[in-house]
C-alpha positions, 0 to 999 in steps of 0.5 A: 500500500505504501509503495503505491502511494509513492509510486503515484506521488512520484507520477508525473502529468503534463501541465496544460489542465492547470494552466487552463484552470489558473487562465479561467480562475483568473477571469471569471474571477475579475468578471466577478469583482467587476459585476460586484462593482456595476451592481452597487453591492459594495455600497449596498452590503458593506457601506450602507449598513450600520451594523455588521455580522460577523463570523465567531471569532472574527470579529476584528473583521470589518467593512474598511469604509470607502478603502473597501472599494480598493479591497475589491480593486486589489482583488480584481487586479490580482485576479488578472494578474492570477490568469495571466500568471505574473507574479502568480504565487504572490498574487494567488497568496494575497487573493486568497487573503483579501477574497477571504476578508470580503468574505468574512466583513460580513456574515450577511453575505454567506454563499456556499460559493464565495466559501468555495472561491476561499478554498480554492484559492488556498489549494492554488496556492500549492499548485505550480499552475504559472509553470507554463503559458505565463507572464512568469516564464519571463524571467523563470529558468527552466520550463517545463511540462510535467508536474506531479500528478497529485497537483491536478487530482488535488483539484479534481478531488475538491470538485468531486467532493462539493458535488457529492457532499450537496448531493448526500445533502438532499438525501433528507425527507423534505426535499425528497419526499415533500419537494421542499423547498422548490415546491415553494420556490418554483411556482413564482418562475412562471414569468420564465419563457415557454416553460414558466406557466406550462411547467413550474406549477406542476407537482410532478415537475418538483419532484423530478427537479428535487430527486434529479438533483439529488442524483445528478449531484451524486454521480455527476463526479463519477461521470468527470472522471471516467472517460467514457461518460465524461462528455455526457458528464459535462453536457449535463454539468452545462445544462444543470447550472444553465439551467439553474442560472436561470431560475435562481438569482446565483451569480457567477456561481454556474459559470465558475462549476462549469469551468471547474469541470474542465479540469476532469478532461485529458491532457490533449483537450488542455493542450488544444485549447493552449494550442489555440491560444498560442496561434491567436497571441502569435503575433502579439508573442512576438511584439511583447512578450516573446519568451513567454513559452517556447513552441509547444512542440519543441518543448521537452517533457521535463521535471518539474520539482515541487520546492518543500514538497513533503511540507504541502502534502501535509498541509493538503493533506490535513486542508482535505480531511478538514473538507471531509470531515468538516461538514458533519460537525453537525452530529455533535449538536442536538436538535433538527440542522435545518432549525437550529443551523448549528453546524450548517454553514460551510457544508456544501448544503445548498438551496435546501431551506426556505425560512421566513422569520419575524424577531420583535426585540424588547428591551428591559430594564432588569431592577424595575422591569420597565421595557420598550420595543425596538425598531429593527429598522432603525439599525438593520438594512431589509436585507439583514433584517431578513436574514437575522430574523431565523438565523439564530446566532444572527439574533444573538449577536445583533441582540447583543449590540442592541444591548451595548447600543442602550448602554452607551445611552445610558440605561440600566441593568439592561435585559434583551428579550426576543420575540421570535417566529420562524416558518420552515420549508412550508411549515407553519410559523412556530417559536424559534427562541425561548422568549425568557431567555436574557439573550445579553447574558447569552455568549456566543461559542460552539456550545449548543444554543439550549435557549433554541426551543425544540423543532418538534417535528422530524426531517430524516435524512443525512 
């Protein structure tokens, strides 16, 4: 067994698939930073709002006032600077730094995509994706074609695994036997052309898109990486996020999985593509940049050694089973995930919950027990009320600032006290947080959170 680890940590691939990788990285990724900015996020999200959520632990992390456009200028000219790969170790260092900041300002803004950009480019950071078809090779000694193939599988394994774990994620009985929540969301696509009135009010068609998911999401990996089926895996990869580009506002999210996928291909589709792009940027090659590579076909399959090779399998090494294991943290909190949200997020659990929440907030003061309600509209923008309003560690933290925000003004021995309801996936409405409980006596930590009140009510599945 030990033997044949070695022998496949010692096998070599042709470079091509990373380079493709870093080039369509590199791109969508400052088409991102650019949509980001035309759209009015930053301001919107970041600037407008008066209060920030943030991630425990991090709270140091913040909105850095108007220098946050520079933060999402420094990440988009590290992103050409990724795709075009100059400077790229330095560049993809500091992107993941700064995309992970972003992301971290505020816990509002949660995607499952933004958290897989995060670690993506963490894993890009090991990967030797300038060794060829960069802006490095100008100043690089040697060039070559192979790497070991560990640093392509690497990425091959980090998609496969997303894939897998969002489909073991709807093996549950809301999603699989009630069709929740798309039995909620897809009736409201009947403005889509041709299929919205015929198709989206049909309880046939939730069932066949909910357990359609939940097998494509399964095997969709299975199919990349066996030759065979791996054009029909792709097609299917298409047309699955096209499609789901279309019914659900989720940015450039289908478009990155897309070119994601390229990856699973063999060497000759990477080497065309490079082939193709060479022929294009000839003329341009030799006005600018005319050592950028060496003709392909002149090119030896030389050694690529990987510098402190034996210190990245063990980070990658720890990075991976951190993936693996990460997502079932969930076991060790009592309860129903999809209630309490303990242990849901960084799980690869996507488009599986639709809550609706209202949380009335009251402020008490504890020796004469003399309240008043708050307005959360006086601190919170729509869009962070909404999502405060069934999350509960939102409503822990944001009942805490309340707390601190009084305090400041003067009054006393203050209590905080929430009035909460929150509707699940078609469900009615029912009381999300014990209404006794002094939530600014409440920290947060990893602890379970015994004043969410019970779900009463069962969601089988993984």
């Amino acid at each position: 067994m030990a033997s044949k680890i070695q022998s496949y940590l010692n096998s070599k691939a042709e470079a091509y698939p990373l380079v493709i990788f870093r080039i369509m990285f590199g791109f969508i990724m400052a088409f991102s930073m650019i949509r980001f900015y035309s759209k009015g996020w930053i301001k919107t999200l970041y600037l407008d709002p008066k209060f920030h959520f943030s991630y425990f632990g991090f709270e140091w992390v913040a909105p850095l006032g108007n220098a946050t456009y520079l933060l999402f200028f420094l990440c988009f000219i590290l992103s050409i600077m990724i795709a075009l790969g100059y400077y790229y170790r330095q560049a993809i260092i500091l992107f993941f730094i700064t995309f992970t900041y972003i992301e971290l300002m505020d816990k509002t803004t949660y995607l499952n995509h933004y958290y897989f950009i995060s670690v993506l480019s963490f894993l890009m950071i090991f990967l030797p994706c300038n060794v060829l078809f960069s802006l490095d090779n100008l100043t690089s000694k040697t060039k070559s074609l192979a790497i070991p193939k560990w640093t392509i599988d690497s990425l091959k394994l980090l998609i496969s695994i997303i894939y897998f774990y969002a489909g073991l994620a709807k093996i549950n009985s809301d999603w699989l036997q009630k069709a929740m929540p798309l039995k909620i969301w897809l009736p409201s696509k009947y403005n889509i052309p041709v299929i919205g009135e015929w198709l989206m009010h049909e309880n046939w068609v939730h069932y066949v898109m909910s357990w359609g998911g939940m097998i494509y999401d399964l095997i969709i990996p299975f199919l990349l990486l066996y030759r065979k089926t791996r054009i029909i895996g792709f097609l299917l990869v298409v047309f699955f996020h096209v499609f789901t580009s279309v019914l659900f506002p989720i940015g450039m999210f289908p478009y990155i999985m897309i070119g994601s996928a390229l990856i699973f291909f063999d060497i000759p589709f990477h080497k065309s593509i490079i082939e193709w792009f060479e022929k294009t940027l000839k003329p341009l090659k030799k006005i600018v940049f005319p050592s950028l590579t060496p003709s392909l076909n002149k090119l030896k399959l030389s050694d690529y050694q990987l510098k402190n090779s034996s210190l990245k399998l063990s980070i990658l090494t720890v990075f991976f089973m951190l993936q693996i294991l990460f997502p079932f943290r969930y076991l060790l909190y009592p309860g129903e995930l999809f209630w309490t949200e303990e242990g849901y997020r960084f799980s690869w659990r996507v488009m599986l919950v639709e809550k609706m929440g209202y949380a009335n907030f009251k402020i008490v003061n504890g020796d004469n027990n003399n309240y008043f309600y708050v307005n959360n509209k006086d601190f919170l923008t729509p869009f962070q009320e909404k999502q405060m309003s069934f999350q509960p560690d939102f409503i822990l933290e944001y009942a805490h600032f309340l707390g601190d925000h009084f305090k400041s003004q003067g009054h006393k021995n203050i209590e905080v006290y929430v009035d909460c309801f929150v509707a699940l996936n078609g469900r009615k409405s029912r009381r999300l947080i014990d209404n006794t409980v002094n939530l600014y006596a409440q920290n947060e930590s990893f602890k379970t959170k015994d004043w969410i009140l019970p779900f009463n009510d069962e969601i089988k599945g993984l």
